[in-house]
N, CA, C and O atoms as CSV, one atom per row, in Angstrom:
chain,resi,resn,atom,element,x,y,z
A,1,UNK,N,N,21.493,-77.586,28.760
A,1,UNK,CA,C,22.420,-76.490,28.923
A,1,UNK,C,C,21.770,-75.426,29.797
A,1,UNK,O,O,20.633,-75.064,29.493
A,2,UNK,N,N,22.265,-74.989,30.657
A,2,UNK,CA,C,21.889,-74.315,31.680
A,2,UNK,C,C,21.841,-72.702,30.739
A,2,UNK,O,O,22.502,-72.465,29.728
A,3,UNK,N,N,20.961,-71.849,31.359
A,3,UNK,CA,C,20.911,-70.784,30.997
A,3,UNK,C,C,22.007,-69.765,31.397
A,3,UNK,O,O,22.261,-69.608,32.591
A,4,UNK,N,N,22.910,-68.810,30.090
A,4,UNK,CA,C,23.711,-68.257,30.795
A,4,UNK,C,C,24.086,-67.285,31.890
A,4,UNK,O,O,25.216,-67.107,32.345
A,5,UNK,N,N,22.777,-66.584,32.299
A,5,UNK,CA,C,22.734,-65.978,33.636
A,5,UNK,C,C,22.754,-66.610,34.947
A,5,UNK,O,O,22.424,-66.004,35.966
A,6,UNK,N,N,23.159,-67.888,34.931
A,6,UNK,CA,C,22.661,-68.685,36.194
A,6,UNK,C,C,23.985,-68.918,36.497
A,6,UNK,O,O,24.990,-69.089,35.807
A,7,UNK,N,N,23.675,-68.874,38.170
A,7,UNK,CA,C,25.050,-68.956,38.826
A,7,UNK,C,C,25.162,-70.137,39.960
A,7,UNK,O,O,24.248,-70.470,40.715
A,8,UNK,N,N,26.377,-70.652,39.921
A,8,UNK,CA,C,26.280,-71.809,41.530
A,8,UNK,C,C,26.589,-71.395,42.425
A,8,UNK,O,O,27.723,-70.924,42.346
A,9,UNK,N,N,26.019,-71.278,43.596
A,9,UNK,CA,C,26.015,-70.782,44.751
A,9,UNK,C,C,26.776,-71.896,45.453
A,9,UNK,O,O,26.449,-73.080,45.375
A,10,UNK,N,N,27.807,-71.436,46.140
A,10,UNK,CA,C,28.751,-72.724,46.759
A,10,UNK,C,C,28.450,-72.135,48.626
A,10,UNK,O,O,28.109,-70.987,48.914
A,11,UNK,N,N,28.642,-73.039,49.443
A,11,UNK,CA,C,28.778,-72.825,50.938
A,11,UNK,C,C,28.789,-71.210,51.375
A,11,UNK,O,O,27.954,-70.445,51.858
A,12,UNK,N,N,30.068,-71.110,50.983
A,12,UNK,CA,C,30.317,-69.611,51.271
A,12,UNK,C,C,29.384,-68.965,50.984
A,12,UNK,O,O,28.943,-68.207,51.848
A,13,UNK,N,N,28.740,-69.023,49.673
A,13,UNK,CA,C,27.777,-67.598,49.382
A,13,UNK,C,C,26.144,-67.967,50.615
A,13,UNK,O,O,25.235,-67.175,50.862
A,14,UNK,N,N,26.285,-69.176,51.055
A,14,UNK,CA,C,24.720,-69.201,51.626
A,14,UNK,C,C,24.988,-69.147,53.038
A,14,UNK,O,O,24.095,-69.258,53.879
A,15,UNK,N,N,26.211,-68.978,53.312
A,15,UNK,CA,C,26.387,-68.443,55.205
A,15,UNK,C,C,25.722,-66.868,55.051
A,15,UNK,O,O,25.506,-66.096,54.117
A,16,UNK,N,N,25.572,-66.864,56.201
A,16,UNK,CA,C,25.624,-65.601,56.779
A,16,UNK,C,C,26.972,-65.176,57.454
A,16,UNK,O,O,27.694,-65.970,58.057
A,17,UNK,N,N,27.297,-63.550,57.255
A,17,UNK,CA,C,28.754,-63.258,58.057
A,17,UNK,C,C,28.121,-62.916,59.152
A,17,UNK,O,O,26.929,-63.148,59.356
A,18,UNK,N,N,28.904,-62.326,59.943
A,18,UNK,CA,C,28.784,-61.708,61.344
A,18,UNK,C,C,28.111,-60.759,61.473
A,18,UNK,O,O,27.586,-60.723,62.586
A,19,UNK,N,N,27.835,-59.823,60.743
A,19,UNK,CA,C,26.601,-58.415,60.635
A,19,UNK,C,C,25.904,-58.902,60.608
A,19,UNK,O,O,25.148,-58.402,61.442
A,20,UNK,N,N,25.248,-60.058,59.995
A,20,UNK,CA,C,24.197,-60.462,59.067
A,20,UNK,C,C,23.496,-61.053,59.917
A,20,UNK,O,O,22.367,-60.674,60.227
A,21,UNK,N,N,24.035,-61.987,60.366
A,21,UNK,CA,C,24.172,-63.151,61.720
A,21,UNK,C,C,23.464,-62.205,62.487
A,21,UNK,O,O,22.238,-62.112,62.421
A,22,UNK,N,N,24.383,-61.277,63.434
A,22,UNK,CA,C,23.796,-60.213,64.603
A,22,UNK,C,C,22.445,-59.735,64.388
A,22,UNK,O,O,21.686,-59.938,65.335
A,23,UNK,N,N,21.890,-59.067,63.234
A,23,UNK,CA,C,20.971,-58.625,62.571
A,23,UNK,C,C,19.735,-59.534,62.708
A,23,UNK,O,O,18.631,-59.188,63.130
A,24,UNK,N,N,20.108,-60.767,62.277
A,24,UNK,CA,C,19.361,-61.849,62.341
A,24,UNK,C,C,18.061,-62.239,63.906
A,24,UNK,O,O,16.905,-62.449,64.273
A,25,UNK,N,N,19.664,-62.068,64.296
A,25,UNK,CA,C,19.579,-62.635,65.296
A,25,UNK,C,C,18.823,-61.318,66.519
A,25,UNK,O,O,18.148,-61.546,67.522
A,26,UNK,N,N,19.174,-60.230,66.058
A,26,UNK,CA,C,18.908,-58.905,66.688
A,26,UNK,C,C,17.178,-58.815,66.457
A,26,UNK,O,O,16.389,-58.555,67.366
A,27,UNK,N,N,16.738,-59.135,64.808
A,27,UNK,CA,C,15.373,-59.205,64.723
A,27,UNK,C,C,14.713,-60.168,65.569
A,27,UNK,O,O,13.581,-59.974,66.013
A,28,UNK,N,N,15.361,-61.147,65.790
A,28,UNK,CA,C,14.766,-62.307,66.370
A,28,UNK,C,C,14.012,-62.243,67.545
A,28,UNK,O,O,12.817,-62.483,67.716
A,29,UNK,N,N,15.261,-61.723,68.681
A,29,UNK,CA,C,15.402,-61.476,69.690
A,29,UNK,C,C,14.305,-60.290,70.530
A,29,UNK,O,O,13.559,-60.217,71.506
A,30,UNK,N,N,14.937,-59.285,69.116
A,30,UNK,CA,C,14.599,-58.000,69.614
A,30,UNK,C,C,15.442,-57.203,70.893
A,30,UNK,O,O,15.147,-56.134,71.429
A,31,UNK,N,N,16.620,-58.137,71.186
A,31,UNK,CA,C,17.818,-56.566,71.490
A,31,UNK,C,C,18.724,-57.331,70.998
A,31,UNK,O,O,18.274,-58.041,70.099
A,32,UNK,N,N,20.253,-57.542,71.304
A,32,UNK,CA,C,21.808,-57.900,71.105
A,32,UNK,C,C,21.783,-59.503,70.999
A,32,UNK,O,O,20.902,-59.862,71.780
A,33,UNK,N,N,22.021,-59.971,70.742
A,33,UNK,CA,C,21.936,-61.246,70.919
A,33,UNK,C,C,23.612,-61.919,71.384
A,33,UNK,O,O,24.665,-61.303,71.223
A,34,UNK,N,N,23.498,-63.083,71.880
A,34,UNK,CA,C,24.618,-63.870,72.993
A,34,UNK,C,C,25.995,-63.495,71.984
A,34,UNK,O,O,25.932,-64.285,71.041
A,35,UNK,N,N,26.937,-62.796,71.859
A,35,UNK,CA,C,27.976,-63.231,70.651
A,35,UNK,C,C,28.159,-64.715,70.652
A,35,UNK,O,O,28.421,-65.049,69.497
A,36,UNK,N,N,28.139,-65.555,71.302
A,36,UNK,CA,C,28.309,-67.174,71.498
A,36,UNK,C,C,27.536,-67.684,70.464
A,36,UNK,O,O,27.840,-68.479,69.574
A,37,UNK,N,N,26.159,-66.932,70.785
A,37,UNK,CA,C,25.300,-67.370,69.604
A,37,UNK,C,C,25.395,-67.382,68.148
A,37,UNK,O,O,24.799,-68.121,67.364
A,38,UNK,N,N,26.304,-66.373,67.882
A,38,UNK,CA,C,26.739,-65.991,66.389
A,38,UNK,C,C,27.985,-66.926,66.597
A,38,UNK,O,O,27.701,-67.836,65.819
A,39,UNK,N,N,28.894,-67.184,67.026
A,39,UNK,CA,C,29.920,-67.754,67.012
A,39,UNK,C,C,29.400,-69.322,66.720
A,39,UNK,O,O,29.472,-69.992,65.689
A,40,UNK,N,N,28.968,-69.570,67.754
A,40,UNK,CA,C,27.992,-71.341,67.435
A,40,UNK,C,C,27.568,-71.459,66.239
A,40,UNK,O,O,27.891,-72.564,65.803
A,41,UNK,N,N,26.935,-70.781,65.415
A,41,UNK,CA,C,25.660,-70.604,64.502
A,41,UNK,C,C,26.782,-71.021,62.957
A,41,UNK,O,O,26.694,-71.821,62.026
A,42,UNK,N,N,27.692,-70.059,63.347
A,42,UNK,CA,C,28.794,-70.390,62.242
A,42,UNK,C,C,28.174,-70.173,61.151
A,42,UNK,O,O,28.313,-70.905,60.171
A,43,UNK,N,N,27.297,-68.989,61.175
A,43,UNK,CA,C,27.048,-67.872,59.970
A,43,UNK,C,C,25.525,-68.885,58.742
A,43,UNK,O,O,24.999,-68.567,57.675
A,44,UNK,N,N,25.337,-70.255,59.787
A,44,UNK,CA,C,23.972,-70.880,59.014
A,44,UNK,C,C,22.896,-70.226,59.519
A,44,UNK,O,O,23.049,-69.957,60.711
A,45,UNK,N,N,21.761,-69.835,59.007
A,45,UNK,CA,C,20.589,-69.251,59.364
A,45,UNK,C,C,19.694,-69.995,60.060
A,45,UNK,O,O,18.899,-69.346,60.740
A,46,UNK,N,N,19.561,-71.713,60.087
A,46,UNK,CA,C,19.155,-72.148,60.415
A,46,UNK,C,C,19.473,-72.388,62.395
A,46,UNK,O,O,18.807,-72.104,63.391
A,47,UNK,N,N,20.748,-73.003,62.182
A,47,UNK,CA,C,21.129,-72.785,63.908
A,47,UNK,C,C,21.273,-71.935,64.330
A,47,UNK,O,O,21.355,-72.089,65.548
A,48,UNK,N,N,21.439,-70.331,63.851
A,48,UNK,CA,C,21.281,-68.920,64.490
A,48,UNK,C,C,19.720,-69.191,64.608
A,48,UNK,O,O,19.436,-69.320,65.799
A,49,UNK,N,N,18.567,-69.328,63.753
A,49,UNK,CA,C,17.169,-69.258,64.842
A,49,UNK,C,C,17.215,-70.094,65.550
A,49,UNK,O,O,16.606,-69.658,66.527
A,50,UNK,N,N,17.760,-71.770,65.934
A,50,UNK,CA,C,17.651,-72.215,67.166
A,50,UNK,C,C,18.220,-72.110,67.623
A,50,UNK,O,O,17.762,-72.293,68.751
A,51,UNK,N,N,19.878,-71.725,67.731
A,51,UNK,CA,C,20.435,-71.529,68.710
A,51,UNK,C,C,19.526,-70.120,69.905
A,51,UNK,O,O,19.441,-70.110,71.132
A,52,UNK,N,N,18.987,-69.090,68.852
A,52,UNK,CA,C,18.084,-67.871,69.183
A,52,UNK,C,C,16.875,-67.939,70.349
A,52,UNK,O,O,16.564,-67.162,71.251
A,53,UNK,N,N,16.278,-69.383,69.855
A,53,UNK,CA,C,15.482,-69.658,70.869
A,53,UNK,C,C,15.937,-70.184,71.895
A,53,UNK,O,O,14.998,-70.361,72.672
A,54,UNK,N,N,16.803,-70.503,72.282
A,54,UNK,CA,C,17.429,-71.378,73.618
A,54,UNK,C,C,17.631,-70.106,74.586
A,54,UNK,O,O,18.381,-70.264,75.550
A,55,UNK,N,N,17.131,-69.093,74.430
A,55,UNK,CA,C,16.927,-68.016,75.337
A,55,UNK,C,C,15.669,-67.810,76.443
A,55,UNK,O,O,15.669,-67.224,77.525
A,56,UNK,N,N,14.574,-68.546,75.715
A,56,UNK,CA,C,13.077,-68.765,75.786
A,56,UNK,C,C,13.382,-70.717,77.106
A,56,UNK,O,O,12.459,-71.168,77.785
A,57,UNK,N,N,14.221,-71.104,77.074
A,57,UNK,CA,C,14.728,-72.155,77.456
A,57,UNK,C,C,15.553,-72.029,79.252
A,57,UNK,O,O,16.021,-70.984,79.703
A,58,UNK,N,N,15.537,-72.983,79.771
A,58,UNK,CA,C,16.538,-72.889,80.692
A,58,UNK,C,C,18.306,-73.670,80.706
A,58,UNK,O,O,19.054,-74.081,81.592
A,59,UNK,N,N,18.365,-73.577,79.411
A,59,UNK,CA,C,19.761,-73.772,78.780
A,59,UNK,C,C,20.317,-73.109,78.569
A,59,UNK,O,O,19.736,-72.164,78.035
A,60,UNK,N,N,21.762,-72.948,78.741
A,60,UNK,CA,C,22.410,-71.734,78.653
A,60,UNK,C,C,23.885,-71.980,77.809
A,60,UNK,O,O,24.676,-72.924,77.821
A,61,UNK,N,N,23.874,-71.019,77.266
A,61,UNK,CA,C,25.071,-71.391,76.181
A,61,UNK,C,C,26.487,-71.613,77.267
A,61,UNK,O,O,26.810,-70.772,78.106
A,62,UNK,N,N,27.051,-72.624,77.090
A,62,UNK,CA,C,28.540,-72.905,78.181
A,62,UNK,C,C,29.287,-71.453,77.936
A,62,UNK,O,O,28.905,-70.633,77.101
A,63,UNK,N,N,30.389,-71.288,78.789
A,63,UNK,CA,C,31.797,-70.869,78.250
A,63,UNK,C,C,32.250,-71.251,77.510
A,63,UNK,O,O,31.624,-72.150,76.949
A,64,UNK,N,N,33.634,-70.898,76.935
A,64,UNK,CA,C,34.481,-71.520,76.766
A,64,UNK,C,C,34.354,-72.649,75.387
A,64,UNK,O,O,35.101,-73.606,75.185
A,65,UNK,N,N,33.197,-72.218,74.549
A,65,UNK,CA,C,33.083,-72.870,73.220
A,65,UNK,C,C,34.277,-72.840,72.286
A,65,UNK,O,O,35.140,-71.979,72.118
A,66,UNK,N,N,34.129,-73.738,71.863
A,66,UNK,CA,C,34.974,-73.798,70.894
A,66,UNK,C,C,34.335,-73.343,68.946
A,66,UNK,O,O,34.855,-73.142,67.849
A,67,UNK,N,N,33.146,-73.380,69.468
A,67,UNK,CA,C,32.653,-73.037,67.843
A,67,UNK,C,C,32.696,-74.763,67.339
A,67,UNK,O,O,33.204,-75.021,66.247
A,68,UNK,N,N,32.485,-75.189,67.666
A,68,UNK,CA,C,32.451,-76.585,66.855
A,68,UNK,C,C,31.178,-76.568,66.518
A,68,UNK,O,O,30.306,-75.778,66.880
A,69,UNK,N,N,31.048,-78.200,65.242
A,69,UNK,CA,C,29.408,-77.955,64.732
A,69,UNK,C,C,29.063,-79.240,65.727
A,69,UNK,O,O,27.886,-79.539,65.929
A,70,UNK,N,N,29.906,-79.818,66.201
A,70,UNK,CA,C,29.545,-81.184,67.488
A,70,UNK,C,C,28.955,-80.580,68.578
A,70,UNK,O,O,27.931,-81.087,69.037
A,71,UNK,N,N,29.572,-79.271,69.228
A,71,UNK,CA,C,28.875,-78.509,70.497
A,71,UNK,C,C,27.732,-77.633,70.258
A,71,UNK,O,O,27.078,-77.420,71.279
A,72,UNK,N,N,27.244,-76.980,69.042
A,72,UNK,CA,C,25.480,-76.725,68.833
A,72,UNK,C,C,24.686,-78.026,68.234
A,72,UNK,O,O,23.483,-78.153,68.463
A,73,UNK,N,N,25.284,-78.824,67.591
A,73,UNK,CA,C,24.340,-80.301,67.849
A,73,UNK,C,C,24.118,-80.686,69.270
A,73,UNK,O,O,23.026,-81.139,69.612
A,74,UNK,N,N,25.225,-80.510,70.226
A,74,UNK,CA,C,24.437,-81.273,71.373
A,74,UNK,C,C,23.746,-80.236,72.378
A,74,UNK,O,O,22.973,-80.608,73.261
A,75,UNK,N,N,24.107,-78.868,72.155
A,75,UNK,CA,C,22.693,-77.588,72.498
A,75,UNK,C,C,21.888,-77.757,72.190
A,75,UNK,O,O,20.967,-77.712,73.005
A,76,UNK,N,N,21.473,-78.214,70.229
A,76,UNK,CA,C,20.075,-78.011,69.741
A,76,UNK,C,C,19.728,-79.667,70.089
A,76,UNK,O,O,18.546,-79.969,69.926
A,77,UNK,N,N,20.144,-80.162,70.299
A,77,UNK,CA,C,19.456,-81.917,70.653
A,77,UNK,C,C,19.050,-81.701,71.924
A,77,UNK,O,O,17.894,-82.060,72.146
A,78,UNK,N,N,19.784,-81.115,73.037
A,78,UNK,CA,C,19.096,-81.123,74.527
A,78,UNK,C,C,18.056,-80.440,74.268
A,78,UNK,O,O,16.971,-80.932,74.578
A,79,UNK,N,N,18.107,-78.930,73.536
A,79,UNK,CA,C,16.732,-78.011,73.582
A,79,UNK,C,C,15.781,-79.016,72.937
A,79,UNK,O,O,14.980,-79.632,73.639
A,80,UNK,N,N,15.838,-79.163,71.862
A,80,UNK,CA,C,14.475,-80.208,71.402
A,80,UNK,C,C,13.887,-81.089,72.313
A,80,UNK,O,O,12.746,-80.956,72.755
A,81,UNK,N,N,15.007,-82.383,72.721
A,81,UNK,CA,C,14.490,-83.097,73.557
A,81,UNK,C,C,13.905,-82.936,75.013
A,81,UNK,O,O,13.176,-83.770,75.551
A,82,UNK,N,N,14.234,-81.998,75.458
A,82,UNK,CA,C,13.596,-80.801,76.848
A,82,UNK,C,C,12.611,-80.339,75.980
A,82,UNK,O,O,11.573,-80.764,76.488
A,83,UNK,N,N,12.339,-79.769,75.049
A,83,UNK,CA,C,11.163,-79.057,74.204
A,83,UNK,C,C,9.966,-80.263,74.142
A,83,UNK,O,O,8.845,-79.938,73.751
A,84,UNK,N,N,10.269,-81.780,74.576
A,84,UNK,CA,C,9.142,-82.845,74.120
A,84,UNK,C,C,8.658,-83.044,75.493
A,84,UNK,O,O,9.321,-82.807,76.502
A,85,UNK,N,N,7.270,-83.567,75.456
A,85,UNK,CA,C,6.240,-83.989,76.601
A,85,UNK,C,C,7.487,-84.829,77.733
A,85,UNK,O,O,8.586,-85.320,77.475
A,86,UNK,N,N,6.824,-84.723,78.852
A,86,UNK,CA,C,7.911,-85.532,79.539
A,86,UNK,C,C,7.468,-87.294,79.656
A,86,UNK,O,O,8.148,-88.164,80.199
A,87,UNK,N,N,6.300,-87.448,79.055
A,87,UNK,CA,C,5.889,-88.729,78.265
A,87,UNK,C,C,7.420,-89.569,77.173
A,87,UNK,O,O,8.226,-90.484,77.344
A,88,UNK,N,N,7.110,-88.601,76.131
A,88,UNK,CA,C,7.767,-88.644,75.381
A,88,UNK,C,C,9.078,-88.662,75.495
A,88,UNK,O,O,9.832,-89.265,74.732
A,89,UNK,N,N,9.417,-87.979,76.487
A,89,UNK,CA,C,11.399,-87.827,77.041
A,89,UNK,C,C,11.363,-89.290,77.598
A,89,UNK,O,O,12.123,-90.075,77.032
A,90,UNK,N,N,10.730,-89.692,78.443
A,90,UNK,CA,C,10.347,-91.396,78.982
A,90,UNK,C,C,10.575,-92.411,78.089
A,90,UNK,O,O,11.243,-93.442,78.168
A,91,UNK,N,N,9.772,-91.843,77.064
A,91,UNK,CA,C,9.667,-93.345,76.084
A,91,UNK,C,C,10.893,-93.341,75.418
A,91,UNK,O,O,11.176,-94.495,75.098
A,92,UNK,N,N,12.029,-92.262,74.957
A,92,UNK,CA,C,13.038,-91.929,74.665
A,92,UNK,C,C,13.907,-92.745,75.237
A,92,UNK,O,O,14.248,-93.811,74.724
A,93,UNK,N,N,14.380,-92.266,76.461
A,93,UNK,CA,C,14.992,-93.075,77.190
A,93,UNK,C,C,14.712,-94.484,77.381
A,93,UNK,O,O,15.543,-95.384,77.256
A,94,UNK,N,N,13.645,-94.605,77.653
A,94,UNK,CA,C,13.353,-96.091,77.566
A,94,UNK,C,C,13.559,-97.163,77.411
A,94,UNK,O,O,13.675,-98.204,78.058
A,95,UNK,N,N,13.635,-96.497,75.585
A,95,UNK,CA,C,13.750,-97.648,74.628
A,95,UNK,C,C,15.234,-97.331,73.944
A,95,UNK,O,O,15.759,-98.040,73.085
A,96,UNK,N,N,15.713,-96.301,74.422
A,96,UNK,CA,C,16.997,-96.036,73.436
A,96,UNK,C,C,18.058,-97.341,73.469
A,96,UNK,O,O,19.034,-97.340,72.719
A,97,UNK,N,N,17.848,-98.228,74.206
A,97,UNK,CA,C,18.553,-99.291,73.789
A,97,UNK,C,C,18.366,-100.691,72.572
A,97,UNK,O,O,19.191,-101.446,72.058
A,98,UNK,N,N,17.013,-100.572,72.464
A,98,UNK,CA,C,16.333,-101.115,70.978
A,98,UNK,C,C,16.240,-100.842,69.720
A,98,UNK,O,O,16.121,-99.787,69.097
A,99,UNK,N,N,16.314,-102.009,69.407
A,99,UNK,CA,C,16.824,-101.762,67.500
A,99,UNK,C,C,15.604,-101.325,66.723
A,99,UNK,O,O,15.766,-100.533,65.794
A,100,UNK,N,N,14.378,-101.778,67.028
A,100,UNK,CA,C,13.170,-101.465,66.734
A,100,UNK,C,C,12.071,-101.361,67.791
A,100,UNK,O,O,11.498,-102.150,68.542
A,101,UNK,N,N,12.016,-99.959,67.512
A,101,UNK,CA,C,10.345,-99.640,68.860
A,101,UNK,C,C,9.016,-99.708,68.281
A,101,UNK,O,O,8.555,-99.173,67.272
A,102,UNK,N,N,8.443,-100.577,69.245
A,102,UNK,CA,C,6.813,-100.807,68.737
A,102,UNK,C,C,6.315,-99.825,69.969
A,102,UNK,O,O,6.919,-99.211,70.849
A,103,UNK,N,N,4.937,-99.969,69.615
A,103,UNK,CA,C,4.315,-99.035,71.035
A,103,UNK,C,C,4.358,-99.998,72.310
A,103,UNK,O,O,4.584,-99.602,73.453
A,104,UNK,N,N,4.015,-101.819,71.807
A,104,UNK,CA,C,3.609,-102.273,73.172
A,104,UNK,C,C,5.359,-102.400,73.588
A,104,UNK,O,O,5.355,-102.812,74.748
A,105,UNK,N,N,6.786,-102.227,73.142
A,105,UNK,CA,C,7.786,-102.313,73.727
A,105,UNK,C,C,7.731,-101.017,74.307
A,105,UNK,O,O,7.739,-100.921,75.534
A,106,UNK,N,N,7.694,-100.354,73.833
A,106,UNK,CA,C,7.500,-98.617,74.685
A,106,UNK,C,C,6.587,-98.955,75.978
A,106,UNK,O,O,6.993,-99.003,77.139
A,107,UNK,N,N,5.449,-99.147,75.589
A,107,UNK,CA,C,4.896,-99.400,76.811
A,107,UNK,C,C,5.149,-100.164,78.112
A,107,UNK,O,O,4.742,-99.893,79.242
A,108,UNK,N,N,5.752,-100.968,77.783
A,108,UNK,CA,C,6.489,-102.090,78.405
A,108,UNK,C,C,7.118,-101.329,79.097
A,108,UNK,O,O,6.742,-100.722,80.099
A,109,UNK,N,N,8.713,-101.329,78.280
A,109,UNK,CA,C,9.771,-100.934,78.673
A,109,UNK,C,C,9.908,-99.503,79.291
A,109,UNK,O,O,10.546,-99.450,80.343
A,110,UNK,N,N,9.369,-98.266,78.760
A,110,UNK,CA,C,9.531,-97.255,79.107
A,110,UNK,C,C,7.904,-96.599,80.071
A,110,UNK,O,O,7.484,-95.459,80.269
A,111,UNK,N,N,7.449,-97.797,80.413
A,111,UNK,CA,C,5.923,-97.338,81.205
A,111,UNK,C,C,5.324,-96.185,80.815
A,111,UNK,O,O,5.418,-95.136,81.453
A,112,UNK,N,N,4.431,-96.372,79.338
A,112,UNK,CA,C,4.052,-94.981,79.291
A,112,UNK,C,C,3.074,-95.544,78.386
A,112,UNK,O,O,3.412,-96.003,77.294
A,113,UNK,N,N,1.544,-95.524,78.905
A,113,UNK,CA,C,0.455,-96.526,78.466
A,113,UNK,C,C,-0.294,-95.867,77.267
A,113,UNK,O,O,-1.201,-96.368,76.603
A,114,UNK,N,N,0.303,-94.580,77.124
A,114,UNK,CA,C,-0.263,-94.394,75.745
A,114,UNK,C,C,1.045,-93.705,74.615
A,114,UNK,O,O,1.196,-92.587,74.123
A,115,UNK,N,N,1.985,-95.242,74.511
A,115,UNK,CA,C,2.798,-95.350,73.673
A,115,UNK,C,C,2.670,-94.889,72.519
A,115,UNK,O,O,3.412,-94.156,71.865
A,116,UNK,N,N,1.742,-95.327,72.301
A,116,UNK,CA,C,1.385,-95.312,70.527
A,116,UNK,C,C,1.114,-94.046,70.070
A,116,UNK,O,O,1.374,-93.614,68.947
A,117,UNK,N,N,0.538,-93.417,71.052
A,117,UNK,CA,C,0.400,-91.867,70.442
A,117,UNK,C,C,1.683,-91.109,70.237
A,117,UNK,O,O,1.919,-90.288,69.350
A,118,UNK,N,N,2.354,-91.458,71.060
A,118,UNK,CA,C,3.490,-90.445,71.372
A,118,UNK,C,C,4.242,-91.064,70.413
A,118,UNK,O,O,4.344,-90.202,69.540
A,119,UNK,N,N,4.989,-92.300,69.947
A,119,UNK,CA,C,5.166,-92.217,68.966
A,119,UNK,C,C,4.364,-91.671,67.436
A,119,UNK,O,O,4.841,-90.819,66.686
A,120,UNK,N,N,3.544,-92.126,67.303
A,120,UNK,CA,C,3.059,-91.379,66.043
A,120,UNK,C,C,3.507,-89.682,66.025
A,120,UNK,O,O,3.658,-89.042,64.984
A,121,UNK,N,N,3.669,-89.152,67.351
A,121,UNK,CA,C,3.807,-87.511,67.496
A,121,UNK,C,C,5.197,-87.406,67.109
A,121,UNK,O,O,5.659,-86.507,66.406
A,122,UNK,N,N,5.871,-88.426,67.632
A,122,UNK,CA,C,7.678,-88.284,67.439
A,122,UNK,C,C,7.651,-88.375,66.025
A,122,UNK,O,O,8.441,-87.681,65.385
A,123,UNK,N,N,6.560,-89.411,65.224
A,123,UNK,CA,C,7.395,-89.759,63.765
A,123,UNK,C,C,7.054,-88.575,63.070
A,123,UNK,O,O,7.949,-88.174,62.327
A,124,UNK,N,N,5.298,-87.433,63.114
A,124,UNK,CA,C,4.846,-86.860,62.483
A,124,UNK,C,C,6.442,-85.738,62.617
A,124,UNK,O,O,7.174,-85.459,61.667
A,125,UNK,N,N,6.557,-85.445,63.539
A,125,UNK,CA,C,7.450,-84.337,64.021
A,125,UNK,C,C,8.686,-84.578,63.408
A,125,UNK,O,O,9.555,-83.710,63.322
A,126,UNK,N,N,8.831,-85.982,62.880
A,126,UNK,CA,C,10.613,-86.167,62.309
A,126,UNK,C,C,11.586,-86.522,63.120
A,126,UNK,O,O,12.748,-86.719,62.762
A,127,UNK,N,N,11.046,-86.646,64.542
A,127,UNK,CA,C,12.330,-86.864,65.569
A,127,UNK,C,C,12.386,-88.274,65.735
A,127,UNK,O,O,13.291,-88.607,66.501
A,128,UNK,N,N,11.801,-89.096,65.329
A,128,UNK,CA,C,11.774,-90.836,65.667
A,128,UNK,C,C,12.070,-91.604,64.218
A,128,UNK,O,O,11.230,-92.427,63.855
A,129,UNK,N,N,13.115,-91.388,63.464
A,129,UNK,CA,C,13.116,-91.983,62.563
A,129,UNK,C,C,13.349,-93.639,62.565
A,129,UNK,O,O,13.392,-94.297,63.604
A,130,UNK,N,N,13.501,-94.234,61.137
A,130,UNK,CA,C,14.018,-95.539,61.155
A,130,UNK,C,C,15.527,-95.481,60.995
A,130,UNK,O,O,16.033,-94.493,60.462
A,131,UNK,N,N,16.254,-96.470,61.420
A,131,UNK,CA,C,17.890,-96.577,61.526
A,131,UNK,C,C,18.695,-96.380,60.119
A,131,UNK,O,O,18.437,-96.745,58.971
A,132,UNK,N,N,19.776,-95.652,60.692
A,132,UNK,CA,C,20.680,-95.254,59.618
A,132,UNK,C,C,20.708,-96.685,58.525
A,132,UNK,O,O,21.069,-97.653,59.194
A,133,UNK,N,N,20.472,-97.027,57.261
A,133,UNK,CA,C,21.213,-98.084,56.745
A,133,UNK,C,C,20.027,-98.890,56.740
A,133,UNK,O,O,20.186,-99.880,56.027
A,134,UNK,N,N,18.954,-98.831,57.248
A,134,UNK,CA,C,17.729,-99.897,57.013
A,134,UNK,C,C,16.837,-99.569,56.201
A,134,UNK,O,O,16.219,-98.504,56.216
A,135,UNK,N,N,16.677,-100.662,55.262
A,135,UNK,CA,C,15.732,-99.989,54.377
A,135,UNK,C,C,13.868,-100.090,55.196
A,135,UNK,O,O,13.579,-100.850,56.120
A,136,UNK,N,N,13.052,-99.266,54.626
A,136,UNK,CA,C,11.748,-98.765,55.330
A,136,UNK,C,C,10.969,-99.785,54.882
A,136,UNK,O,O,10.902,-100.249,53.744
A,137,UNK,N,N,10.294,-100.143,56.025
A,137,UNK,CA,C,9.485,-101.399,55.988
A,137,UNK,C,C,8.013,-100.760,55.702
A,137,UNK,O,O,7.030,-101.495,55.598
């Protein structure tokens, strides 16, 4: 039995609104920040700081957003993947057509002779996982 002072915090209570957001985003920054940026961010704290850093970037928030959560996934996926070695953007491409990457297929396929490191950097980092639905070997 849960204690009776305890409360559930649902979606709503863990956004940020639009003051909050700006504020956020105002500390971040340190002046005004993009309104696009608060609009994108859609009041999560988490994609208001990356959307925040894509200032530090040569990406630029489009026009004409719609606020979708599909159009700051594919902002914060370009910034990351521009954010990796250009090794690493290589072996990416590379291999993005394989079901399973080893280093010597990386190497192979995406010419980049010290495969193996750069993966180990992708997996430490979280960006190279194993496939949706497979269990971990």
């Amino acid at each position: 039995m849960a204690h009776p002072q305890t409360r559930l915090l649902g979606w709503a209570q863990l956004r940020l609104d639009r003051e909050e957001s700006a504020a956020l985003a105002t500390r971040l920054l340190g002046h005004a920040p993009d309104p696009r940026c608060i609009e994108l961010a859609d009041g999560w704290a988490a994609a208001l700081v990356l959307l925040a850093r894509l200032e530090h970037t040569d990406i630029r928030l489009p026009g004409g957003l719609r606020g979708e959560p599909a159009e700051a996934f594919a902002l914060l996926a370009e910034a990351s993947f521009r954010s990796l070695p250009a090794p690493a953007r290589k072996l990416l491409t590379g291999t993005a057509f394989a079901s399973r990457v080893t280093a010597s297929l990386a190497a192979r396929c995406a010419d980049v002779p010290d495969a193996a490191d750069h993966l180990a950097a992708l997996w430490r980092g979280a960006l190279f996982r194993r496939a949706l639905g497979r269990p971990a070997r």
